[in-house]
C-alpha positions as CSV (number, residue, x, y, z in Angstrom):
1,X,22.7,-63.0,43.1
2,X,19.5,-63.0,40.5
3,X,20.3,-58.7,40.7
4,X,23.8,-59.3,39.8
5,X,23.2,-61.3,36.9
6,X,20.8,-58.9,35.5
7,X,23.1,-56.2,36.1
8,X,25.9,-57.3,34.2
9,X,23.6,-58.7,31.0
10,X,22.3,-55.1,31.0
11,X,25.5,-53.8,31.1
12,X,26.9,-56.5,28.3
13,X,23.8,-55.5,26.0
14,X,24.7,-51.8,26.5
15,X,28.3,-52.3,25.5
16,X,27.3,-54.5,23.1
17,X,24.9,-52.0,21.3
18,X,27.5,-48.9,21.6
19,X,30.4,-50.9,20.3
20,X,27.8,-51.5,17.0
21,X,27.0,-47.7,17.1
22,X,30.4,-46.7,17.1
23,X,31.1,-48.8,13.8
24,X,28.3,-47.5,12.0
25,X,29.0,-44.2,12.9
26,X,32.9,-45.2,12.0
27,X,31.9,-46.7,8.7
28,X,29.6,-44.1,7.6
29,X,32.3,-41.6,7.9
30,X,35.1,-43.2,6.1
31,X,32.6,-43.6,3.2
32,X,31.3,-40.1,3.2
33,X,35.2,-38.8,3.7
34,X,36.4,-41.0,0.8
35,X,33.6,-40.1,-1.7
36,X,33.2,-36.8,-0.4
37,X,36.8,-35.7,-1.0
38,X,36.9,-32.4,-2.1
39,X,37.2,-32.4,-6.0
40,X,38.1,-29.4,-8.5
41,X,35.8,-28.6,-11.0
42,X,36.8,-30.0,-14.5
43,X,38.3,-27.4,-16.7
44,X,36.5,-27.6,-20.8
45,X,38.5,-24.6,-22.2
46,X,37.1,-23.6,-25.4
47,X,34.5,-26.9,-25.6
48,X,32.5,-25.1,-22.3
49,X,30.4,-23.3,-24.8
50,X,29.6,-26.5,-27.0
51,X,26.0,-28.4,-26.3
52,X,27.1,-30.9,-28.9
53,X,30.3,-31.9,-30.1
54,X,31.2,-34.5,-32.6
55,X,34.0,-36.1,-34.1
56,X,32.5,-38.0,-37.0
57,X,29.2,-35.9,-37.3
58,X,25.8,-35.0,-36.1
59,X,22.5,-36.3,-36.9
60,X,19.4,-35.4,-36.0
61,X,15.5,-36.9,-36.4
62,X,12.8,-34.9,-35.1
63,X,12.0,-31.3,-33.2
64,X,15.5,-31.2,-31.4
65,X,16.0,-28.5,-29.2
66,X,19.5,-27.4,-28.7
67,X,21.1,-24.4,-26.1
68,X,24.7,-24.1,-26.8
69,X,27.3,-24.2,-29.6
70,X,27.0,-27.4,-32.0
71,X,30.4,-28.6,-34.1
72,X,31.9,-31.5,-35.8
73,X,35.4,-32.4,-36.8
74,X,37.1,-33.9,-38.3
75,X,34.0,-35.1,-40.1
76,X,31.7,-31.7,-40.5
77,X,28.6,-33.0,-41.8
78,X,25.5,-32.2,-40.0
79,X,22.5,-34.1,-40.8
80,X,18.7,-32.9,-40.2
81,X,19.2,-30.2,-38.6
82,X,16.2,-28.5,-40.8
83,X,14.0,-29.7,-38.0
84,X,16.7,-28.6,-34.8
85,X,16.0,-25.2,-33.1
86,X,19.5,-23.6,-32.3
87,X,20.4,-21.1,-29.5
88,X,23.6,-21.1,-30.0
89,X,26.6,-21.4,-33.2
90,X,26.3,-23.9,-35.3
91,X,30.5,-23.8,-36.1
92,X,30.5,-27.2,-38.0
93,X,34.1,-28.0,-38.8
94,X,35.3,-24.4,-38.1
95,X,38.7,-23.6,-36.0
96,X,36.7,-23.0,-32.8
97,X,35.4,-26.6,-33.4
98,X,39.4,-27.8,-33.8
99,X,40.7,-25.6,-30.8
100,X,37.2,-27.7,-28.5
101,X,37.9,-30.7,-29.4
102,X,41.7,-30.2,-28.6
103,X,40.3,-29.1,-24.8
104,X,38.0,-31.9,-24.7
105,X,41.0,-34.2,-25.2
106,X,42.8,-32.4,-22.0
107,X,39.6,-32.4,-20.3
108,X,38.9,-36.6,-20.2
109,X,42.3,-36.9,-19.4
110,X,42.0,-34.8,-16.2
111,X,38.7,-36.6,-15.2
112,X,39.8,-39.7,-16.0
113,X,42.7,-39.4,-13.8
114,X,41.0,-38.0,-10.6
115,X,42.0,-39.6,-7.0
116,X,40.6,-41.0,-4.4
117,X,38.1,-43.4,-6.1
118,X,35.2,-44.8,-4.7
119,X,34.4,-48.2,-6.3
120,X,30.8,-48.6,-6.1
121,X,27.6,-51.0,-7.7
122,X,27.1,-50.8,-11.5
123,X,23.7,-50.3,-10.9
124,X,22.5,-46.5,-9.9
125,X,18.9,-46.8,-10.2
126,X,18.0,-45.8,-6.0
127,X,21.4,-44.6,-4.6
128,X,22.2,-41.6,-3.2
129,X,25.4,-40.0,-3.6
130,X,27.5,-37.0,-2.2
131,X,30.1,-35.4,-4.0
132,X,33.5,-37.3,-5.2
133,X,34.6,-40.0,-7.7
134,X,33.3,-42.9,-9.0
135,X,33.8,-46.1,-10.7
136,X,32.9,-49.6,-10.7
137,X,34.5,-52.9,-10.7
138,X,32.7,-53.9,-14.2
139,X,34.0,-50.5,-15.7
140,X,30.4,-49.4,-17.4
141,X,27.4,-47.8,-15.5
142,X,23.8,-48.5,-15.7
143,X,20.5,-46.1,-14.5
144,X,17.2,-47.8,-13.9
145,X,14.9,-45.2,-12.1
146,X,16.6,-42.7,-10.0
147,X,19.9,-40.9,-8.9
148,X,20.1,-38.5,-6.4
149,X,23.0,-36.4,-6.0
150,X,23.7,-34.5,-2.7
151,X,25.7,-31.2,-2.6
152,X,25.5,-31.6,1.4
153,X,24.8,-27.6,1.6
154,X,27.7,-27.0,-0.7
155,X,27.4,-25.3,-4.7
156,X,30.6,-26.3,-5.1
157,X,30.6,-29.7,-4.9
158,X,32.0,-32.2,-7.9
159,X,30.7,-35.4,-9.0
160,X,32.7,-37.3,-11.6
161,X,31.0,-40.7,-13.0
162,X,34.8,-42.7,-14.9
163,X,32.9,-45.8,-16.7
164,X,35.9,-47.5,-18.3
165,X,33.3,-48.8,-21.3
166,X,29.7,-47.9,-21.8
167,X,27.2,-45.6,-19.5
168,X,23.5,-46.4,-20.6
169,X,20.1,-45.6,-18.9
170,X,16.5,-47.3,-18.9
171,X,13.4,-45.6,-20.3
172,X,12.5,-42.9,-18.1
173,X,15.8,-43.0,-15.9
174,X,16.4,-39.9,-14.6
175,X,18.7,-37.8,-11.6
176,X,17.6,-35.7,-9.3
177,X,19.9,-33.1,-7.4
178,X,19.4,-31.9,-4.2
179,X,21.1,-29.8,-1.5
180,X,22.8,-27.6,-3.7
181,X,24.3,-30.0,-5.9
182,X,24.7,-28.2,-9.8
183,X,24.3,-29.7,-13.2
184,X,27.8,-27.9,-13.9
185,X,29.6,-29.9,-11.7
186,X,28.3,-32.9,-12.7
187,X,30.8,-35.6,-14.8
188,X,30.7,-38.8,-17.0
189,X,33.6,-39.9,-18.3
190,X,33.1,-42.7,-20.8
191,X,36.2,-44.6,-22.2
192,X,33.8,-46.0,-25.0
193,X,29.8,-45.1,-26.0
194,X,27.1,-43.6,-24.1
195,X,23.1,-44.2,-24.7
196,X,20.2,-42.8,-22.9
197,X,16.7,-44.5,-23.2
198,X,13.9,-43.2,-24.2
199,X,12.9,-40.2,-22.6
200,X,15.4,-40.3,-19.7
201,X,16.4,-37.0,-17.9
202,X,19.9,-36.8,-17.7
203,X,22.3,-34.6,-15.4
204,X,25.8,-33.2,-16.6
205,X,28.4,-33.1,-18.9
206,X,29.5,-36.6,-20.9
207,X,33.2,-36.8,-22.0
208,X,33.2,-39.8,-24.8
209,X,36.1,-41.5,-26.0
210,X,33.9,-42.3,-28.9
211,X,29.9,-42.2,-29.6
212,X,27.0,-40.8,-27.9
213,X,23.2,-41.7,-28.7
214,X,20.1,-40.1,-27.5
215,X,16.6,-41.7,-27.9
216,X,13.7,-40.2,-28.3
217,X,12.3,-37.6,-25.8
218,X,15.5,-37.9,-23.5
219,X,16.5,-34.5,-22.2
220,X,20.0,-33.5,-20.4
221,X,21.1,-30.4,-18.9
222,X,24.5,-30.5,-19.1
223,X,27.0,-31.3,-22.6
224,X,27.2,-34.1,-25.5
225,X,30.5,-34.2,-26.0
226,X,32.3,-36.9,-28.1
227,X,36.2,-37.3,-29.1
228,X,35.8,-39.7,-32.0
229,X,32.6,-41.2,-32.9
230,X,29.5,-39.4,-33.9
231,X,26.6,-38.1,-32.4
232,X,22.7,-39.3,-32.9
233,X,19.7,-37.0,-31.8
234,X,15.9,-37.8,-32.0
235,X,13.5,-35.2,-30.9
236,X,15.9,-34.2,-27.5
237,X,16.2,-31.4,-25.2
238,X,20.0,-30.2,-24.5
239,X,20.7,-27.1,-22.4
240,X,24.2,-26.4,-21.2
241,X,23.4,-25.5,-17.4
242,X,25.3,-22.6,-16.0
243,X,26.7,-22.7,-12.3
244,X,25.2,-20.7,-9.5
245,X,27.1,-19.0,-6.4
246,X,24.9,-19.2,-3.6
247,X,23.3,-23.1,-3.0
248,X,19.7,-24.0,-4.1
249,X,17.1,-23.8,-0.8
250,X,16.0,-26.9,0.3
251,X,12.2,-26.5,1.3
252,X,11.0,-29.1,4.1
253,X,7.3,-29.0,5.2
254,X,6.4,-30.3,8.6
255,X,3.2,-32.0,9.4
256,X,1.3,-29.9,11.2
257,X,0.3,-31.4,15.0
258,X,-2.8,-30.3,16.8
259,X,-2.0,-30.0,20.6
260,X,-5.2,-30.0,22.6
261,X,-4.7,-28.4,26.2
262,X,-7.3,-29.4,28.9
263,X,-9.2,-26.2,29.9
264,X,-8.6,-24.7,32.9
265,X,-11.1,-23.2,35.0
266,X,-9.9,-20.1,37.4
267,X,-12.1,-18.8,39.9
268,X,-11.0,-15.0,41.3
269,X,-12.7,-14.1,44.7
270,X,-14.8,-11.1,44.3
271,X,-12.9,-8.1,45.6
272,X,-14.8,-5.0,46.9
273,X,-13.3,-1.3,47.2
274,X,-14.8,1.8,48.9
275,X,-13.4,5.0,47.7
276,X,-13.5,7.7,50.1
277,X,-15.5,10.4,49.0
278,X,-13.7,13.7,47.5
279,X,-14.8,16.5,47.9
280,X,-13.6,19.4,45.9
281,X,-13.7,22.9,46.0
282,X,-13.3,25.3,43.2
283,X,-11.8,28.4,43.6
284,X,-14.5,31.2,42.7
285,X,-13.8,32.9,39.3
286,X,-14.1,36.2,38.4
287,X,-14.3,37.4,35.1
288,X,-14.4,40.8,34.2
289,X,-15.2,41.9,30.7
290,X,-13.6,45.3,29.4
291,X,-16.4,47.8,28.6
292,X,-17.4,47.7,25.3
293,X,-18.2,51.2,23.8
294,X,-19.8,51.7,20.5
295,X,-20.1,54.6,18.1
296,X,-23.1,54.9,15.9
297,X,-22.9,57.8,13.7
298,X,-25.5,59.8,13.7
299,X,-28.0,59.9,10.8
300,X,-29.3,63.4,9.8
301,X,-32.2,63.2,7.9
302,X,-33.4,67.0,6.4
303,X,-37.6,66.8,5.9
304,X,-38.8,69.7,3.9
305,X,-41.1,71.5,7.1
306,X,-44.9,71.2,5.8
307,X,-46.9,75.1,6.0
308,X,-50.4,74.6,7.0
309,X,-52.4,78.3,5.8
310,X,-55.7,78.2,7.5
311,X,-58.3,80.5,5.7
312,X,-58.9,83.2,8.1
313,X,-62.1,82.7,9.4
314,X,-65.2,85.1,9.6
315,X,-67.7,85.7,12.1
316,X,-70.8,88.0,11.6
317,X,-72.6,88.4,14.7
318,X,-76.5,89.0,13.9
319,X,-77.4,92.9,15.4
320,X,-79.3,92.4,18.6
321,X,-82.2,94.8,19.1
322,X,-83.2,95.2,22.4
323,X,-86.7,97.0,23.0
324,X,-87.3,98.7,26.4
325,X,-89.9,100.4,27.4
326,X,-88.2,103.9,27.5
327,X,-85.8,103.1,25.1
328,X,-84.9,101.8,21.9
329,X,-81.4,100.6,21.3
330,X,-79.9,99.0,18.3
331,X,-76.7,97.5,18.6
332,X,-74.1,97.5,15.9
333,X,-73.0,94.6,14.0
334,X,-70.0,93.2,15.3
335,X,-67.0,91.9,12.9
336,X,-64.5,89.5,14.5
337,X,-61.7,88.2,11.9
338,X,-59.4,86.0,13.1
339,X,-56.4,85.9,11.8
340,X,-54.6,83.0,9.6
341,X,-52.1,80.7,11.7
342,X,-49.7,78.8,9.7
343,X,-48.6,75.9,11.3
344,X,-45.3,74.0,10.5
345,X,-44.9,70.7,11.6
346,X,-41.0,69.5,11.9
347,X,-41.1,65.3,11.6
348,X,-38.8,63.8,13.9
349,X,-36.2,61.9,12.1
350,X,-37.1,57.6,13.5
351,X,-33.8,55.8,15.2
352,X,-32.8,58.9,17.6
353,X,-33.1,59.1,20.7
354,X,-36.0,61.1,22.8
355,X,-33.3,63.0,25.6
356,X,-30.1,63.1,25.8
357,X,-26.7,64.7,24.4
358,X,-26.2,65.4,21.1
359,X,-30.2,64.5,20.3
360,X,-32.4,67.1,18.8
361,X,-36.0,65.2,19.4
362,X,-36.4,66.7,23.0
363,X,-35.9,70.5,21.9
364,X,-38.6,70.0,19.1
365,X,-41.3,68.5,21.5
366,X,-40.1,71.1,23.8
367,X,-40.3,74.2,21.1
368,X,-43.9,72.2,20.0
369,X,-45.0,72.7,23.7
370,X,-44.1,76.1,23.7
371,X,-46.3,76.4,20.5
372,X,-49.5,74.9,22.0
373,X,-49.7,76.6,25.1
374,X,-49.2,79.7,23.4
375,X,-52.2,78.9,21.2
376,X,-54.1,78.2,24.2
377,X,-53.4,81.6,25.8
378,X,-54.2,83.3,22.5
379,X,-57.5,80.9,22.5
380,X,-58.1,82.0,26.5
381,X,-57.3,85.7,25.9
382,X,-59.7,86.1,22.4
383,X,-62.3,84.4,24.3
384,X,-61.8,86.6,27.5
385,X,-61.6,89.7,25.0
386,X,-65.3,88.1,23.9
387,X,-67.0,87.9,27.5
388,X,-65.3,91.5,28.8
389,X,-67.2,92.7,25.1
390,X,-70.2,91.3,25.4
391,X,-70.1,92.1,29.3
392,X,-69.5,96.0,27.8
393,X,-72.4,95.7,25.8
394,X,-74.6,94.1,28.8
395,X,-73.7,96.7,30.7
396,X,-73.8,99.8,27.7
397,X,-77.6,98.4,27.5
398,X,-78.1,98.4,30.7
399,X,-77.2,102.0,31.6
400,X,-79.4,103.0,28.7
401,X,-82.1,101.3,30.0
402,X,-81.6,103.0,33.5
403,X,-81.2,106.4,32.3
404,X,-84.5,105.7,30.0
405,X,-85.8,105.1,33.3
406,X,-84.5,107.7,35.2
407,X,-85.7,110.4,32.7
């Protein structure tokens, strides 16, 4: 019984929290679907080029910055504007000041006659918005701190501010857009006067039925631009912004986490592997290198032969006198001149070879050879012809001495 109960309260809290889920989610999308209906931009005509346009003059205190056309009209005078840095016309009261202010006309109509409207606080300061229209159920619209604006991912998207009276901002108010939300698409429409406190930074283009004032330091990228009444500058910043195709990206850092994993310890069983042994045999390689033959010129070198005259030599023999005792002999002087030998000597040339074909060294050692042992033979046979003389003479003595004897 106790389970049953507790069964059906959990089921009854279940239901109970869906059913509050669902209405959230319900509500949430009606809002977004009614403010976020898809809006046109507004169309300025001629008046897209103005920063600042008047209808009963400008004035000016301080360093004013100003990017975009400036006019006034009906009333054209423009006062301080010694001290106001212009990128833009300055067309004062000129036609192209008549034919803007003619489009701004057509352009607060058209904004101020936008559908569906979403009815929301006066108060901005801390909201955040997508795109659609706006009013609220006092008719004027009041900025302490900050408005965001949320494009939802889309460049496109309009925002149109209708303030049936006044639109005025705290010190240091400002708007911040985000998700591709664009200060061109951005709209106040203001059936009566517009202020902006001190420096506030203000977003988009202001259609007023009558006056606009700026205090000092406020800044605005969009357009100042005024039907009637006049409009007051004191040291501002006004840029007319200039719509992009593709969205602004939204950058979103993470916090970085730190994710500790335990260690894990993994223990591999030793694994042992025999290789077989390989054996290989290589193939026996026979190289055979072609014969190289080389030529060497051969070098002839010419030496002049050397002559060698020996002075003939000559030998006196001393007469021999041999005494016997039967008879006296005397022996004639004998004369033996040998005769001169000229020698020539042939050098070998160095670098040829001893034997062989085509070499000339061997035949001159040869031919020298020839030379020396005919020298020795003539050296043999003079000395022979020497003994068989003196022999002659031995035996011419002793003949004499026998016949001495004998007689």
């Amino acid at each position: 019984m106790v389970k049953a109960l507790q069964v059906r309260a959990g089921t009854s809290i279940m239901r109970n929290i869906f059913v509050v889920i669902f209405g959230a989610v319900l509500g949430a999308t009606a809002f977004v679907s009614t403010a976020s209906a898809a809006q046109a931009t507004v169309g300025l005509g001629t008046a897209s080029s103005f920063a600042v346009l008047a209808g009963s003059g400008i004035t000016n205190t301080g360093a004013t910055t100003i990017t975009g056309d400036v006019g006034t009209f009906p009333t054209t005078a423009e006062t301080g504007f010694g001290s106001v840095t212009l990128n833009g016309a300055d067309n004062a009261g000129n036609s192209v000041t008549q034919g803007a202010q003619n489009d701004l006309v057509t352009a607060y109509n058209d904004a101020a006659g936008r559908t569906p409207v979403s009815t929301i606080a006066t108060e901005l300061g801390g909201s955040v918005l997508s795109g659609g229209v706006y009013n609220s159920a006092a008719g004027t619209f009041g900025l302490t701190g900050t408005l965001t604006l949320n494009g939802q991912g889309d460049p496109s998207t309009v925002f149109i501010f209708d303030a049936a009276s006044t639109v005025i901002t705290a010190s240091s108010s400002n708007i911040l857009l985000e998700n591709g939300a664009q200060a061109c698409n951005v709209f106040w429409v203001v059936g009566s006067s517009e202020t902006l406190g001190t420096n506030t930074s203000f977003v988009g283009t202001t259609l007023a039925l009558t006056s606009i004032t700026l205090d000092t330091g406020a800044t605005v990228a969009g357009r100042e631009l005024a039907q009637n009444g006049a409009v007051t500058l004191d040291s501002n910043t006004i840029t007319v912004p200039t719509c992009s195709v593709s969205a602004p990206t939204t950058t979103t850092t993470a916090k970085p986490t730190t994710t500790t994993a335990k260690p894990t310890t993994t223990t591999v069983k030793p694994t042992t592997t025999t290789a077989k042994p390989t054996t290989t045999t290589a193939k026996p390689t026979t190289t055979t290198a072609k014969p190289t033959t080389t030529t060497v010129k051969p070098t002839t070198t010419t030496v002049k032969p050397t002559t060698t005259t020996a002075k003939p030599t000559t030998k006196t023999a001393k007469a021999t006198t041999t005494a016997s005792l039967a008879k006296k002999t005397t022996a004639a002087a004998t004369t033996t001149t040998v005769p001169a030998t000229t020698t020539t000597t042939e050098v070998v040339p160095s670098g040829f070879p001893a034997t062989g074909a085509g070499g000339t060294s061997g035949m001159k050692d040869e031919n020298l050879l020839w030379f020396g042992a005919i020298a020795l033979l003539g050296g043999a046979g003079a000395a022979i012809v020497g003994l068989r003389r003196r022999r002659l003479m031995r035996t011419s003595l002793t003949d004499a001495s026998g016949t001495s004897e004998r007689f």
